[in-house]
C-alpha positions in Angstrom: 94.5 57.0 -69.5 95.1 59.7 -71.9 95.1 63.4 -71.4 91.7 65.7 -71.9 92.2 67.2 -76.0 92.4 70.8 -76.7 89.7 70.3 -79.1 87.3 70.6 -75.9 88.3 73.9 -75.0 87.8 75.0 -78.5 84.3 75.1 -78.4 82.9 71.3 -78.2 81.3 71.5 -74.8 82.0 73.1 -71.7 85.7 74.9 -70.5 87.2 73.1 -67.9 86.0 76.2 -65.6 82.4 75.1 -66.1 83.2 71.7 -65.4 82.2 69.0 -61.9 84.4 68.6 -59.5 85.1 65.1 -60.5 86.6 66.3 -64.0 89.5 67.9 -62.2 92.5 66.5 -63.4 93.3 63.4 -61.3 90.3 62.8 -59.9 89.1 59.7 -62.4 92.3 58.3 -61.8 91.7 58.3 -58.1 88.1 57.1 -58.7 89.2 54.2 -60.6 91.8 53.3 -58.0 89.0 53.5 -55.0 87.5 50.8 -57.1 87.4 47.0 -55.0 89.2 44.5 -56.7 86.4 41.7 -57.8 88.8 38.8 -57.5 90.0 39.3 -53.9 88.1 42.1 -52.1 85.3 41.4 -49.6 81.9 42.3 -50.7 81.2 45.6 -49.7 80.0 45.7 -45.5 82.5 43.2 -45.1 86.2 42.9 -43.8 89.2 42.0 -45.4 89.2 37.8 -45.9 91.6 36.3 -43.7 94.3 34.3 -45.6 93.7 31.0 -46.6 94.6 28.2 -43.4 97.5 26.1 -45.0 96.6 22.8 -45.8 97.7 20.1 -43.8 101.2 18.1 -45.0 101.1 14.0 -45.3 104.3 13.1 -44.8 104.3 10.4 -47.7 102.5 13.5 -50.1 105.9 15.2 -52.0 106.4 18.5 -51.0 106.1 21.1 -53.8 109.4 23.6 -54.5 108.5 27.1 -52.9 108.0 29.7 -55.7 110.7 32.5 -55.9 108.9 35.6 -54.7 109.1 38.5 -57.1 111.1 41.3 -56.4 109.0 44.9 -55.1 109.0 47.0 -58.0 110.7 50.3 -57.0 109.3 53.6 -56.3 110.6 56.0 -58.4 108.0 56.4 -61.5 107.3 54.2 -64.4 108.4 54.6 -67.8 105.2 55.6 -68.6 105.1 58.5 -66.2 108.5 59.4 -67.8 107.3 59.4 -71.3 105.0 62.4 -70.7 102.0 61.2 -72.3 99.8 62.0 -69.5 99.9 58.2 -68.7 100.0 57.2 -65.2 100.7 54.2 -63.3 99.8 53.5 -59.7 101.7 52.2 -57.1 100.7 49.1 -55.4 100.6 51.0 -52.0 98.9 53.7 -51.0 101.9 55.0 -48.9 104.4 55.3 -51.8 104.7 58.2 -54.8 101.8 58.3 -57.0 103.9 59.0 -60.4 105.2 62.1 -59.4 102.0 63.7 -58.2 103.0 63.4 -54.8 101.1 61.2 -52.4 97.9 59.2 -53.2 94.9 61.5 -52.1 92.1 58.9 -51.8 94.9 56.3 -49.5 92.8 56.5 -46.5 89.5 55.4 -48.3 91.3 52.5 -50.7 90.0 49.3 -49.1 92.4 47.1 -46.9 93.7 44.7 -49.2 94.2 47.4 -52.3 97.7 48.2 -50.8 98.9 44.5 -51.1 101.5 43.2 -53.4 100.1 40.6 -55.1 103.3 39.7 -57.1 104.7 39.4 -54.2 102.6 36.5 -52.5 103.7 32.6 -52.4 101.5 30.1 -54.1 100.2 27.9 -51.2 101.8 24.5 -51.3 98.8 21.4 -53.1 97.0 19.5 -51.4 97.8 16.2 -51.6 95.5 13.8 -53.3 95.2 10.5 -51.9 95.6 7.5 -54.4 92.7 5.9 -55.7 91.4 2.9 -53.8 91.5 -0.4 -55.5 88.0 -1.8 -56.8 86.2 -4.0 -54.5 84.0 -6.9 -55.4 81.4 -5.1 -54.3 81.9 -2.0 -55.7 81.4 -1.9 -59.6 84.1 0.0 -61.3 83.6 2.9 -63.2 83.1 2.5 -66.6 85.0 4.5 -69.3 82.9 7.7 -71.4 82.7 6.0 -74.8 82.4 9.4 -76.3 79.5 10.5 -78.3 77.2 7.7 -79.9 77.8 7.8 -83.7 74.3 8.2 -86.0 74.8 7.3 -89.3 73.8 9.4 -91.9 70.1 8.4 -93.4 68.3 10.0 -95.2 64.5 10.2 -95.7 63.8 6.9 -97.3 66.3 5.1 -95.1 64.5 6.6 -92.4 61.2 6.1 -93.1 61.8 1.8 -93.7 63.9 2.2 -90.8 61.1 2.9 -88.1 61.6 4.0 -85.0 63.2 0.6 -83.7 66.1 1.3 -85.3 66.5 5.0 -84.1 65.9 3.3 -80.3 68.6 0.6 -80.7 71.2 3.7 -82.0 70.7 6.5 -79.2 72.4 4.8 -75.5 70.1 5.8 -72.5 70.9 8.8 -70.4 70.5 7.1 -67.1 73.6 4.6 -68.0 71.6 1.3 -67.4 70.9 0.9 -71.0 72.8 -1.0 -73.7 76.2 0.2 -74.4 76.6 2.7 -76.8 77.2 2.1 -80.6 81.5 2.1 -80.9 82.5 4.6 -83.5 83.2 3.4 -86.8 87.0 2.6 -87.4 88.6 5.8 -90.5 89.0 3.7 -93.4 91.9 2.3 -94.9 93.0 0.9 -98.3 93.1 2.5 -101.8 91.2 5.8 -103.0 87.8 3.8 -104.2 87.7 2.0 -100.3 87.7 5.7 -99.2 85.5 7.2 -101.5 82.9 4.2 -100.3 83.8 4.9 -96.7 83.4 8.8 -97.7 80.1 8.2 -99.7 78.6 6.3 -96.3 74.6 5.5 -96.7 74.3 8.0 -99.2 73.4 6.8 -103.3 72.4 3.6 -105.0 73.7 0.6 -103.7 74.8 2.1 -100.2 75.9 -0.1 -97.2 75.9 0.5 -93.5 79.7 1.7 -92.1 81.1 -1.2 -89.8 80.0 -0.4 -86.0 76.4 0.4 -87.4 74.5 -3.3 -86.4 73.6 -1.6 -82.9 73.8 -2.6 -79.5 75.1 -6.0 -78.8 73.1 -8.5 -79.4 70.6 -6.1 -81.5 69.8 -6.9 -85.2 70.9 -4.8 -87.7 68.4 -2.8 -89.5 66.9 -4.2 -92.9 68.2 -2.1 -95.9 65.6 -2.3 -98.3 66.7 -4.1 -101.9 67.2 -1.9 -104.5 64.9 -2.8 -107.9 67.3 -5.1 -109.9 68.2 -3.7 -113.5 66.9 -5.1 -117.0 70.1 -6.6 -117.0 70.4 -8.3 -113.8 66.5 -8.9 -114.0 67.1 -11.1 -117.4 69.8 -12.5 -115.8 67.9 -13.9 -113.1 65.1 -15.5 -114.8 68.2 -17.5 -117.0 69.1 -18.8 -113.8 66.3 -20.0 -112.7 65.0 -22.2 -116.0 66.7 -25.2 -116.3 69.3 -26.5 -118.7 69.0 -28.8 -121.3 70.8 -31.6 -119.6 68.6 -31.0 -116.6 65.9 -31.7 -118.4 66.9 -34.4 -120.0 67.9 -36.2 -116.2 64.8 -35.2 -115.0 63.0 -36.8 -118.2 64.8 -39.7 -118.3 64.5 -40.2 -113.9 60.8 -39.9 -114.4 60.8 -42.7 -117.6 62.5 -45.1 -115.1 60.4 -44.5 -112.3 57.1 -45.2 -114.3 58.4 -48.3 -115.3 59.3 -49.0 -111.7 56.2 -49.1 -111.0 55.1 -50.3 -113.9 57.3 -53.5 -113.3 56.4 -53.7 -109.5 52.4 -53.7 -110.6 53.2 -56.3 -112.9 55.2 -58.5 -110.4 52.3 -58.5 -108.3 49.6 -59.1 -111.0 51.4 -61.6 -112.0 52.2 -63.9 -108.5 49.6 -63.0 -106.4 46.8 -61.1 -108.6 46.7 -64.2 -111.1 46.7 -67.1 -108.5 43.6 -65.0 -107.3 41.7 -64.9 -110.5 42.8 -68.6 -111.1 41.6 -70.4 -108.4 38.4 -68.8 -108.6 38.0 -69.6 -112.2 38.7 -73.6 -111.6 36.5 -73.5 -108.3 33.4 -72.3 -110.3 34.2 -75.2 -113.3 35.5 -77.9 -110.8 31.7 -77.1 -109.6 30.4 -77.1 -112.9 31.8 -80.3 -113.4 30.2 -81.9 -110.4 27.1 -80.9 -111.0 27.0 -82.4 -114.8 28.1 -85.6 -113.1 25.1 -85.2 -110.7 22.7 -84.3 -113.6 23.9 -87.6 -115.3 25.5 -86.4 -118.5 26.6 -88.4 -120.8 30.6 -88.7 -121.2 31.3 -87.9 -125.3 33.7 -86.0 -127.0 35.1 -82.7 -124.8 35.3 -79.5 -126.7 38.8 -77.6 -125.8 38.8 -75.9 -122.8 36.0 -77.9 -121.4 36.6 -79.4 -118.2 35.8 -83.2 -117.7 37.5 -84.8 -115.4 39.2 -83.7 -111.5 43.0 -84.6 -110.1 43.7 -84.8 -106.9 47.4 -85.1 -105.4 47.0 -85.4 -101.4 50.7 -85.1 -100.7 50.7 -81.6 -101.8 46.7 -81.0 -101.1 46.1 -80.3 -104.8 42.6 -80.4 -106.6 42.4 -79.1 -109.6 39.8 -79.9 -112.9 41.1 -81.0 -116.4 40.2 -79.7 -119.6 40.5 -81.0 -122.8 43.5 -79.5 -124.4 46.5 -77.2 -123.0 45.6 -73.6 -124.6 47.1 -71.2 -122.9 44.6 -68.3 -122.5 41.4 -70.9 -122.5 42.5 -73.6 -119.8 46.5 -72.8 -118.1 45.7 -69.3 -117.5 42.7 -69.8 -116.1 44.3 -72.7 -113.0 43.2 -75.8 -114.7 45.3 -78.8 -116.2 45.0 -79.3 -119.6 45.5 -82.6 -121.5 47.6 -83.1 -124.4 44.9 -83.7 -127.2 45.4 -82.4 -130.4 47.7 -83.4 -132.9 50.7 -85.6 -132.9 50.5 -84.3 -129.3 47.4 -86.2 -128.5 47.7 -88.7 -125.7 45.1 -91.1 -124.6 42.6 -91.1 -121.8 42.5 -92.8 -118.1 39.6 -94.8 -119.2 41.5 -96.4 -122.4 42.9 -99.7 -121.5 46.5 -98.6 -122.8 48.0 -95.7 -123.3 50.1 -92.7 -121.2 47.2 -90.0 -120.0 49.9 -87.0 -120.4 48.6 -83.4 -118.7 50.6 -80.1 -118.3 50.2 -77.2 -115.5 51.5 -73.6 -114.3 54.3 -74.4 -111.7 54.1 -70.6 -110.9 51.2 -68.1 -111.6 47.8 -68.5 -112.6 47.1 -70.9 -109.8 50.1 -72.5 -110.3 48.9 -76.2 -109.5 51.9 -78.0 -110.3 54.8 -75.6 -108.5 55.6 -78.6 -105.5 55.6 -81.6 -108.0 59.2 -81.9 -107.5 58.5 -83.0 -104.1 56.7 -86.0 -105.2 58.7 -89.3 -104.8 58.0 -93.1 -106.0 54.3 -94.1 -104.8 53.1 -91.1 -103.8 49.5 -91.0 -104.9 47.8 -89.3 -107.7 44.3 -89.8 -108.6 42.0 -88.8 -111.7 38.3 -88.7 -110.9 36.2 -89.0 -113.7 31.6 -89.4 -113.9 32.3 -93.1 -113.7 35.6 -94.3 -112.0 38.5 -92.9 -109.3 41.9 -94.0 -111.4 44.3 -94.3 -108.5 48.4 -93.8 -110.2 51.8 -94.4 -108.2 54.2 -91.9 -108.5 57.2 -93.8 -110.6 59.9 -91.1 -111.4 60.8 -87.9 -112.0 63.0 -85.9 -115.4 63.9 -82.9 -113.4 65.2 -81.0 -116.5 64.7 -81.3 -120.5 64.0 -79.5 -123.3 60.7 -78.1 -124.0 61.5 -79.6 -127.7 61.2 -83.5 -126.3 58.1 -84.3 -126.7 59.4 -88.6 -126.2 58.0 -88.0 -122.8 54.4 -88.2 -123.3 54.8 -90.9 -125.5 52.9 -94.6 -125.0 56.2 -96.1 -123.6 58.3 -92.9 -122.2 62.4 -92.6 -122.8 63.6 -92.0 -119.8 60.9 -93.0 -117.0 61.6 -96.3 -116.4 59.3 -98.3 -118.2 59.8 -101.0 -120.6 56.5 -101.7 -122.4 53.2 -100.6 -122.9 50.6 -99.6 -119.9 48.7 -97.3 -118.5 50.5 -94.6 -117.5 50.1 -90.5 -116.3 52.7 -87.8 -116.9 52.8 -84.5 -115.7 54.6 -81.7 -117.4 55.6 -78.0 -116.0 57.8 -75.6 -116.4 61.4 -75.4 -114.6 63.4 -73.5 -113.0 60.9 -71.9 -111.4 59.7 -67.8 -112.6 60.7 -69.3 -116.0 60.2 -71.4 -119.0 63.5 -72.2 -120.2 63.1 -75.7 -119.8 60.4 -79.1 -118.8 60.3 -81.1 -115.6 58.7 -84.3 -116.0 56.9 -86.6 -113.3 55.8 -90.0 -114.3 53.3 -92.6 -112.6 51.8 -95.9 -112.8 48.0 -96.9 -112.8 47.5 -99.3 -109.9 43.6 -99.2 -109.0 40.6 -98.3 -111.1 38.0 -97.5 -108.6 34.2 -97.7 -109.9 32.4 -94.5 -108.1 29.6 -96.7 -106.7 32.3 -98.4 -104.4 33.0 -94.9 -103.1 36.7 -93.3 -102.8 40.2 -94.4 -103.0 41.7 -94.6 -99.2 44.4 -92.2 -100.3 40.9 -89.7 -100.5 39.3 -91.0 -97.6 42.0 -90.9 -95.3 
C-alpha cells in the first residue's frame, strides 16, 4: 500500500483535517488485516474449525517423509518497512511489532485463526489408497474413454446423399450401450502427395473416405455418389464395351455351326424315322390299290413305271411290301416299294415267265427300308411273289454279302456267283450294304419251288 500524494492536499478534494475517521493513517491497513481469510476462516457466527483428525495409518500403506517445517520469520521489520516507501508488512501474529508502528491496534478483534503461522504447519500424512480389486466374472470391467468420436469433414452435397443414417452410425450413444465409437483415423504416412490426399480428406473431385470412417462395426459404409465420368473416360467406356473383330468373328462362326447342328440333327431324323413314316404309308395305300384292281378283275398287261403290280412277302422277317415296275428312285424306292429291274440291258424277266431270274432291289435303311434284315435270311427260308393269278413260292439259295454296285452279272439269267449252273427260274434281291451307306451291293438269291394258282388259296408258309 502506498502512501496518500501531496497532490490531495493541493487542492484535489478534501485536507486530511476534513477527512473520516477511517482515512487516518493506518486505519485501511488495520481494516484490511480485520479481514477473515476465505480459505481457512469459519464463516462468520462460527468458531475456529478444529484441525483436521489424522487419518488412520495401514501398516502395509508407505509412510510419507514428514515435511521440514519452515523457520518463524523474525520480528524485527521487513525490508519493505526499511525501505521507507510507506510500504508495510504485517506480522503473522497479532502479539508481535507491526513494522515499527508499535503493536497491532485491531489484535483483539482479528479472528482466531488470523494469528497462525501458516508456513509453519505440517502437510498431513495421505491417505492410503487401497489397490484396485481384480475384475470378477461377474463384474464387467470398465471400458477405456476412446476419446472424442471423429466426424469427417462433409460438406453439403456429401451430406445431403448421406442421410441421416449415416450421421446416426458416426455419433456413439451417450448412455454407453450403443456401438463403440468410430477409432480415430491413423496421421498419414508416405511421401508429400499421400499427405496432401490425407490433408485434402473428403474435400474436391474424386475424394475418398479417411480409413476409420466405415462406422461402427459391422455398419456399412456410406455410398459416395459416382462422380460424372469425363468425355474421355466416357468414350473410353463405350470402346470397351463393343466387341472386337475377332469376337465377332467366333461368335459368327459358333452360330454357323450350331445352325447346321441342327440342321444335321433334323436331317438325321427326317431321314430314319420321318421317311420310314411317309414310306410305309405310301405302299399301304398302293399295296391296297393293288388289291382292289385284283378284286375288280383287271386285266394283267404291260405296267407303266412306278406302277405297282405285284405283292412280296418274306415271313421270316414279317415283310410285305408291293412291287412296281421299275427301280426309280423318287417314283418307287423312296416311296417303300420294291422295284423290278425293267428297263434296258437291266431288264430281267417276270415270275410268270417259264425261265428267267425275276431280279428286284430295295432300301435296306430309310424310306421304309424293306430289305435292312435280308442278311438274316439263310438257305430255304421262304419268299413268296403274289401276283392277280398265282402265289410263286422261292427258296432262299445264297447270299453275296458284298460287291460292287458296277456288277450287274448278278441279275443275270444264270447268276456268277450264286450257285447255280443253268438256266431256271430264279429271284434276286439287291440292297445296299454296309448299312447308312451305298458304297457297295448285297446280293440274296433264291430258287422257285411252288407255283400256287390263287383259287387253291395260300402257300402254307402264308397260312401258317
Amino acid at each position: 500500500m502506498t502512501a496518500l500524494r501531496p497532490e490531495h492536499d493541493a487542492g484535489y478534494g478534501a485536507s486530511y483535517e476534513q477527512r473520516e475517521a477511517y482515512e487516518e493513517p493506518g486505519a485501511f491497513e488495520a481494516a484490511v488485516d480485520g479481514l477473515a481469510d476465505p480459505l481457512n476462516d469459519p464463516l462468520p457466527g462460527q468458531g475456529a474449525a478444529p484441525p483436521p483428525a489424522p487419518a488412520p495409518v495401514s501398516p502395509t500403506a508407505p509412510v510419507a517423509p514428514a515435511v521440514p517445517t519452515a523457520p518463524t520469520q523474525p520480528s524485527s521489520p521487513g525490508p519493505w518497512a526499511a525501505a521507507g516507501d510507506g510500504i508495510s508488512v504485517p506480522p503473522p501474529s497479532a502479539e508481535r511489532e507491526w513494522s515499527g508502528y508499535g503493536p497491532y491496534p485491531h489484535a483483539a478483534e482479528a479472528p482466531a485463526a488470523y494469528g497462525q503461522d501458516w508456513s509453519a504447519q505440517v502437510a498431513p500424512e495421505p491417505v492410503p489408497v487401497p489397490p484396485p480389486a481384480p475384475a470378477s466374472a461377474s463384474v464387467p470391467a470398465p471400458r477405456p474413454d476412446p476419446g472424442p468420436p471423429y466426424v469427417p469433414v462433409r460438406d453439403d452435397a456429401t451430406a445431403a446423399a448421406g442421410g441421416a443414417e449415416e450421421a446416426t452410425a458416426l455419433l456413439p450413444t451417450v448412455s454407453g450401450t450403443g456401438p463403440d465409437p468410430v477409432a480415430r483415423p491413423e496421421p498419414p504416412t508416405g511421401g508429400r502427395a499421400e499427405r496432401r490426399k490425407a490433408a485434402k480428406g473428403g474435400r474436391g473431385r474424386g475424394r475418398t473416405r479417411p480409413p476409420g470412417a466405415e462406422g461402427p462395426a459391422g455398419a456399412p459404409a456410406a455410398s459416395t455418389p459416382a462422380r460424372p465420368l469425363s468425355r474421355v473416360e466416357a468414350r473410353q467406356a463405350a470402346r470397351a464395351l463393343k466387341d472386337s473383330p475377332g469376337v465377332i468373328l467366333s461368335r459368327a462362326v459358333g452360330e454357323i455351326f450350331i445352325s447346321l447342328g441342327v440342321l444335321m440333327l433334323l436331317f438325321v431324323t427326317y431321314q430314319l424315322w420321318w421317311t420310314n413314316i411317309q414310306a410305309d404309308l405310301y405302299a399301304g395305300k398302293e399295296k391296297d390299290k393293288i388289291q382292289q384292281g385284283w378284286a375288280e378283275g383287271r386285266q394283267p398287261g404291260n405296267f407303266e413305271p412306278g406302277q405297282g403290280f405285284a405283292i412280296m412277302h418274306i415271313p421270316k422277317l414279317d415283310v410285305v411290301v408291293p412291287i412296281a415296275e421299275g427301280i426309280d428312285k423318287a417314283k418307287v424306292l423312296d416311296r417303300g416299294m420294291v422295284g423290278h429291274y425293267a428297263e434296258g440291258r437291266l431288264k430281267t424277266a417276270m415270275p410268270s415267265d417259264k425261265q428267267g431270274n425275276f431280279a428286284v432291289a430295295g432300301h435296306r435303311n430309310t424310306h421304309g427300308e424293306p430289305f435292312r434284315y435280308i442278311n438274316r435270311l439263310e438257305p430255304g427260308d421262304k419268299i413268296i411273289v403274289e401276283t392277280q393269278d398265282a402265289y410263286f413260292t422261292y427258296d432262299m439259295a445264297s447270299i453275296l454279302p458284298q460287291t460292287a454296285p458296277s456288277n450287274t452279272g448278278v441279275i443275270g439269267p444264270v447268276p456268277p456267283g450264286s450257285g447255280f449252273s443253268e438256266p431256271g427260274r430264279y429271284i434276286t434281291l439287291t440292297t445296299c450294304t454296309p448299312e447308312f451307306t451305298s458304297t457297295y451291293r448285297m446280293i440274296v438269291w433264291g430258287k422257285m419251288v411252288e407255283e400256287r394258282p390263287r383259287d387253291k388259296g395260300k402257300p402254307d408258309a402264308l397260312v401258317g
